[in-house]
C-alpha positions in Angstrom: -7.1 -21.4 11.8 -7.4 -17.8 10.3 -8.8 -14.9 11.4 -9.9 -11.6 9.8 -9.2 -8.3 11.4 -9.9 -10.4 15.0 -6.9 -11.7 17.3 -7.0 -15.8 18.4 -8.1 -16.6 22.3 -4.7 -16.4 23.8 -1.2 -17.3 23.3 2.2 -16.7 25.4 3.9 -15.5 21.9 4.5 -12.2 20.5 3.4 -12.9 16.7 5.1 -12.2 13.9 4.9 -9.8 11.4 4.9 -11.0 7.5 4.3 -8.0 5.4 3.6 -8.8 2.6 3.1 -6.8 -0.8 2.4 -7.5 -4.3 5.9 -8.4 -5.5 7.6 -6.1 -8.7 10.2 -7.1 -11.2 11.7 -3.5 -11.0 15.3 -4.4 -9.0 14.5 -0.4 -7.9 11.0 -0.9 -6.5 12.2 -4.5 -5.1 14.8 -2.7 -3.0 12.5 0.3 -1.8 10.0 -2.6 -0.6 12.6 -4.4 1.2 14.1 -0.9 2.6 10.2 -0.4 4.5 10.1 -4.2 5.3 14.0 -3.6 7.2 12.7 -0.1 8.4 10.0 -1.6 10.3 12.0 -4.5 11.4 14.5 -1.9 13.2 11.2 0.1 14.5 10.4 -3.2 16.5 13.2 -5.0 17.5 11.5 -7.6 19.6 9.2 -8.8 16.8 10.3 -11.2 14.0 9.2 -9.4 11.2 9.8 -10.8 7.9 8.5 -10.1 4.1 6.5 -12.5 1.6 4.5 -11.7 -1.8 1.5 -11.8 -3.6 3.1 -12.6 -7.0 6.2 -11.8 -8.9 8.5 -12.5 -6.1 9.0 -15.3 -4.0 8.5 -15.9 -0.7 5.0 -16.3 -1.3 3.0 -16.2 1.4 2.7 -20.1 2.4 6.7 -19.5 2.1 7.2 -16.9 4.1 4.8 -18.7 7.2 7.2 -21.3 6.8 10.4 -19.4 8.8 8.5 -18.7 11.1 8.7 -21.7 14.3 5.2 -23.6 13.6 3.9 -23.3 17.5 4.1 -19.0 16.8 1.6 -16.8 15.5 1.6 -14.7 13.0 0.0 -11.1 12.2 -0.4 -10.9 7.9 0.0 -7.5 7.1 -0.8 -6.6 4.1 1.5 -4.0 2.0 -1.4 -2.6 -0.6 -2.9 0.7 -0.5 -6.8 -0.7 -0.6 -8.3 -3.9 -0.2 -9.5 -5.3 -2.9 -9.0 -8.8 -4.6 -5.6 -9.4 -3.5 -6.2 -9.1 0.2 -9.8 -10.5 0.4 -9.4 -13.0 -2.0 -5.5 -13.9 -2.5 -4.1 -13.7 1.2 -7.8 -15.0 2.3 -7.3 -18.2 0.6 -3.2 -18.7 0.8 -3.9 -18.3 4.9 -6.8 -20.4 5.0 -4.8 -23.4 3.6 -2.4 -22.4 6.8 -3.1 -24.9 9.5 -0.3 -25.5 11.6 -0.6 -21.9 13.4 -3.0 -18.9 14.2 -2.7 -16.7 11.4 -4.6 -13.6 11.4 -4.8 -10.8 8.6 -4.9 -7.1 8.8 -6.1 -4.2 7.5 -4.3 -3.3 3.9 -2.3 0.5 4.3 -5.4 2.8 3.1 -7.1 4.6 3.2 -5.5 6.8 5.8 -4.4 10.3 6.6 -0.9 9.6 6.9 -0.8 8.4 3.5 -2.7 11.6 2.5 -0.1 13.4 4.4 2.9 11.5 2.3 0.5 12.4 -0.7 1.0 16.3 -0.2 4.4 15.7 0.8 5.1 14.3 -2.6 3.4 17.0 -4.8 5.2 19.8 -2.6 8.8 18.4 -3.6 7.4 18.5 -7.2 6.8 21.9 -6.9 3.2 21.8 -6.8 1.4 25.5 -8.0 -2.0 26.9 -6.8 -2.6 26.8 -10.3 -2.0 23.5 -11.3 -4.8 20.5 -11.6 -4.6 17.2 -9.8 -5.2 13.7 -10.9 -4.3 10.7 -8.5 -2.7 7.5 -10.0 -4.0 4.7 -8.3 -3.5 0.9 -10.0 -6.5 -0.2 -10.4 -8.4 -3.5 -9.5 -11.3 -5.2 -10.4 -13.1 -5.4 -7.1 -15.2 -2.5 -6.1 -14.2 -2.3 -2.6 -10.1 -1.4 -3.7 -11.9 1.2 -5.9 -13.8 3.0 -3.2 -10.6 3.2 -1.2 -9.0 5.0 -4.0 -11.7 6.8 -4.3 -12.0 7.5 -0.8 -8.0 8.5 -0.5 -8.7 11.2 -3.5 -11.5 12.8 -1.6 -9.4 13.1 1.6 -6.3 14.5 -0.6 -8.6 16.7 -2.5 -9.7 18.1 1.1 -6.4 18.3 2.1 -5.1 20.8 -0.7 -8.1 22.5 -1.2 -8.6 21.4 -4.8 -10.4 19.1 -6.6 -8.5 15.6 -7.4 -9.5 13.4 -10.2 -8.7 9.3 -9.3 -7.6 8.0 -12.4 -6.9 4.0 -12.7 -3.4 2.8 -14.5 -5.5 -0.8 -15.0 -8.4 -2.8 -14.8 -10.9 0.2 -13.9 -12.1 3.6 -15.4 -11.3 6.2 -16.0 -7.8 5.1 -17.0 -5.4 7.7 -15.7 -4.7 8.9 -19.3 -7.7 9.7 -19.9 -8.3 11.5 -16.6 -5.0 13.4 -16.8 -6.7 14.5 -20.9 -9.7 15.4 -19.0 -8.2 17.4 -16.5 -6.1 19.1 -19.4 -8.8 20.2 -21.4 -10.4 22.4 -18.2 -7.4 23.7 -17.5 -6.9 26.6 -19.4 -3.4 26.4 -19.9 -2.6 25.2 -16.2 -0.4 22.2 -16.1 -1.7 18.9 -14.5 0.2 16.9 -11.7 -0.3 13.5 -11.5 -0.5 12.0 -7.7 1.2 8.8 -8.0 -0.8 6.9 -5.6 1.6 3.5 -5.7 3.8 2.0 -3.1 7.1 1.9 -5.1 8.7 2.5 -8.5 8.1 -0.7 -11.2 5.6 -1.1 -14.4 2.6 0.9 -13.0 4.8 4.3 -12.1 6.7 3.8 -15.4 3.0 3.6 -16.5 1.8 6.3 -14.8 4.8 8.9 -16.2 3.6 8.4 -19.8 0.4 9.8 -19.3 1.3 13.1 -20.5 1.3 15.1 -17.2 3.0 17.7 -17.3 4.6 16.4 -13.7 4.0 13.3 -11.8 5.1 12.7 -8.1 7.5 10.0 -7.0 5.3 7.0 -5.7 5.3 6.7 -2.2 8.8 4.7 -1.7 10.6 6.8 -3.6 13.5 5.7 -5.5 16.2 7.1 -3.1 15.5 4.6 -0.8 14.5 6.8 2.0 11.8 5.2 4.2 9.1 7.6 4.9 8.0 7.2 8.7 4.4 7.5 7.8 4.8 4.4 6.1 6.7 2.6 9.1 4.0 3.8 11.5 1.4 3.1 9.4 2.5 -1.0 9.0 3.1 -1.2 12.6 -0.3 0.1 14.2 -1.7 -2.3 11.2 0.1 -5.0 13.1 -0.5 -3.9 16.4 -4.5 -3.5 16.0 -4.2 -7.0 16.4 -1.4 -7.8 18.3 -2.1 -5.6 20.9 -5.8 -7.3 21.5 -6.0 -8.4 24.8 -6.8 -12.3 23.6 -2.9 -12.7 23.2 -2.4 -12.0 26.7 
């Protein structure tokens, strides 16, 4: 049985926590995943809390379920900034097919101000200037609803440095981010243009996103250092505990 966004009747187990992202080939962005997935593990040491993937990587999902004792529950939390294809479509089918356990799936990561918050962060250790334009890299989907969370987390970082942001998409949605970052450039009258980098990790799409021609572009939001940001932490954790927390697991 699997559930969306609501808890199952009741059970005597703490669930587990499978977070589970979209998988990279970048050994860099592979590790800063892992380092969030370990960070939130030490946040809360009394849940099991273990990783999985949409593609790329394996564990899959089905995979992942499967170290997990079959009689406990499990909380899916998704590791992608909007939900859009992968999450309604992808994880909504892999924990359909998941019948040996309550499964339930959470909210995906944004839009929220703590990622806003990590946004500004970002662009202030770039050296952001009251002169400068803005264009946000998000990666881009084909389903409308991940768009109008992009669009949505632009709006609220726009508000948040008192400028205006142009979203720009790195795939499978316009305005491509090159084209936005060439848009931004041509009204900027000799101000430079900062690209956002609206992406969980480094890989493909932030390599993607730096040859754009931007004069700067911010580290994505796992930065390549390693450090875990605790927005990120906290973020994954009240995604998990939304659920976990209902009073039907009593």
């Amino acid at each position: 049985m699997t559930l969306l966004a609501e808890a199952p009747r009741r059970t005597l187990t703490t669930p587990a926590l499978v977070a589970v992202s979209h998988g990279t080939s970048s050994p860099t962005g592979q590790s800063a995943v892992a380092a969030l997935v370990a960070a939130v593990a030490d946040a809360r040491p009394g849940v099991l809390v273990t990783g999985g993937f949409v593609d790329v990587q394996q564990p899959d999902v089905r995979a992942a379920l499967t170290s997990i004792a079959p009689s406990a529950p499990a909380v899916v939390v998704p590791l992608l900034l909007s939900a859009g294809y992968h999450v309604h479509v992808d994880l909504r089918s892999e924990l359909d097919a998941t019948l040996d356990r309550v499964t339930v799936l959470g909210r995906a990561l944004g839009p929220d101000d703590r990622l806003t918050d990590l946004l500004l962060r970002r662009l202030r250790e770039a050296g952001i200037r009251d002169s400068d334009r803005v264009a946000l890299a998000c990666a881009g989907s084909s389903d409308a609803r991940a768009l109008d969370d992009c669009h949505e987390m632009g709006d609220r970082l726009s508000r948040r440095i008192g400028r205006p942001v142009r979203v720009g998409f790195i795939s499978a949605a316009f305005p491509r981010l090159a084209d936005a970052v060439g848009l931004e450039r041509a009204g900027a009258r000799g101000a430079r243009v900062v690209v956002s980098t609206y992406l969980l990790a480094p890989g493909y799409f932030s390599d993607l996103a730096r040859a754009t021609g931007a004069d700067v572009v911010t580290e994505p939001l796992l930065s390549a250092d390693g450090a875990v940001p605790r927005e990120l932490v906290e973020l994954v954790l009240d995604r998990y505990e939304a659920v976990a927390r209902h009073p039907s697991f009593g």
